[in-house]
C-alpha positions as CSV (number, residue, x, y, z in Angstrom):
1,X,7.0,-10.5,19.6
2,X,8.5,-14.2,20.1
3,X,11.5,-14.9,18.4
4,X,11.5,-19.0,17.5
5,X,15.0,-19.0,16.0
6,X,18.4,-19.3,17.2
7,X,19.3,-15.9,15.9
8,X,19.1,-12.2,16.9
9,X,16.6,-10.4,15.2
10,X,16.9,-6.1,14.7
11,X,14.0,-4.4,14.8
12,X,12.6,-1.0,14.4
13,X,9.1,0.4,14.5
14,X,9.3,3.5,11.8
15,X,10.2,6.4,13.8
16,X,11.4,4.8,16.9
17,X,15.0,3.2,17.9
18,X,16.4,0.2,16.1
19,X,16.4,-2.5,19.1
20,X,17.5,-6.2,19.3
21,X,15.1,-9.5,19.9
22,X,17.6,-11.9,21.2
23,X,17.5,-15.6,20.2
24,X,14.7,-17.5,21.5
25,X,12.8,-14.7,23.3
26,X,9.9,-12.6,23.9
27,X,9.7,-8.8,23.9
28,X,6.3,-6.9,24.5
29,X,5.5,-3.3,23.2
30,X,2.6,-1.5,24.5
31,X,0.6,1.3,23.3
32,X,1.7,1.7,19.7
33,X,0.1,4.2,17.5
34,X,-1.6,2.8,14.7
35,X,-1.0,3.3,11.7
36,X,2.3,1.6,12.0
37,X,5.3,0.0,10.3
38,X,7.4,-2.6,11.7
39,X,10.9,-3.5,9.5
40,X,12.9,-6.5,11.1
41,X,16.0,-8.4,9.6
42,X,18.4,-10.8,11.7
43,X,21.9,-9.5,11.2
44,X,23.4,-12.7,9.6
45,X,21.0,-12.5,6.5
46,X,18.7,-15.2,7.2
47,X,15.2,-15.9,6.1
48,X,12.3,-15.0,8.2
49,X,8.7,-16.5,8.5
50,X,6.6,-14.0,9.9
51,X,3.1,-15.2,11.8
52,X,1.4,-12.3,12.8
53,X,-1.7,-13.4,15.2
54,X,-4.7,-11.0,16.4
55,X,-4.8,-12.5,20.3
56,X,-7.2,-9.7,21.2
57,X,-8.5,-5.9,19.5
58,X,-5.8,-4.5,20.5
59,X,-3.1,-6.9,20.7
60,X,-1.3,-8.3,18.2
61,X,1.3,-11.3,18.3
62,X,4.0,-11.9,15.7
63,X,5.9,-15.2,16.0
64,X,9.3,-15.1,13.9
65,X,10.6,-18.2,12.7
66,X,13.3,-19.0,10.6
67,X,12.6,-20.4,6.9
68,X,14.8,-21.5,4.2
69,X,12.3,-20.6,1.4
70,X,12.6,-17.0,-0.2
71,X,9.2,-16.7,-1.1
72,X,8.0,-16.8,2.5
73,X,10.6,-14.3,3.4
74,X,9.2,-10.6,4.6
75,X,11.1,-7.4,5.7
76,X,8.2,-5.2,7.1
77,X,4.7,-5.7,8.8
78,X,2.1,-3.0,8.3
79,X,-0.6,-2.2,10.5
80,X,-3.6,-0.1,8.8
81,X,-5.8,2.6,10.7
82,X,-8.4,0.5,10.7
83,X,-6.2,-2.8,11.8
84,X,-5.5,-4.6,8.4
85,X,-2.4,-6.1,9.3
86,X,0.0,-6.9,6.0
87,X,3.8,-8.3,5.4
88,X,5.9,-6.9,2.6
């Protein structure tokens, strides 16, 4: 996960401990099971824009960026058993 904005992001994958993505920074997480849920929210309320990115079959990248437009806003990434990947 890479964190574009200037703001902490909490995160938790369902099950697991909530854990913080510090501003402008990279965390990787290895060996998840699948099917999985992923909620995130940065602490201050802001908006997020969410690019989730398949860099290999098993790895998946998810750029967050900030976003002013409520529309593009998501809460939660979803990851299917057979690797459909969806925001909510």
């Amino acid at each position: 996960m890479i964190n574009q904005t200037d703001a902490v992001i909490k995160y938790q994958v369902i099950g697991g401990r909530h854990r913080t993505l510090g501003e402008r920074s990279v965390v990787e997480i290895y060996e998840l099971p699948v099917p999985l849920t992923l909620t995130y929210q940065r602490p201050d309320g802001g908006l997020l824009l969410v690019s989730p990115r398949g860099i290999s079959p098993r790895v998946l990248e998810v750029r967050f960026n900030s976003t002013e437009n409520f529309d593009l806003d998501t809460k939660s990434l979803n990851i299917t058993g057979g690797g459909g990947v969806f925001l909510n």
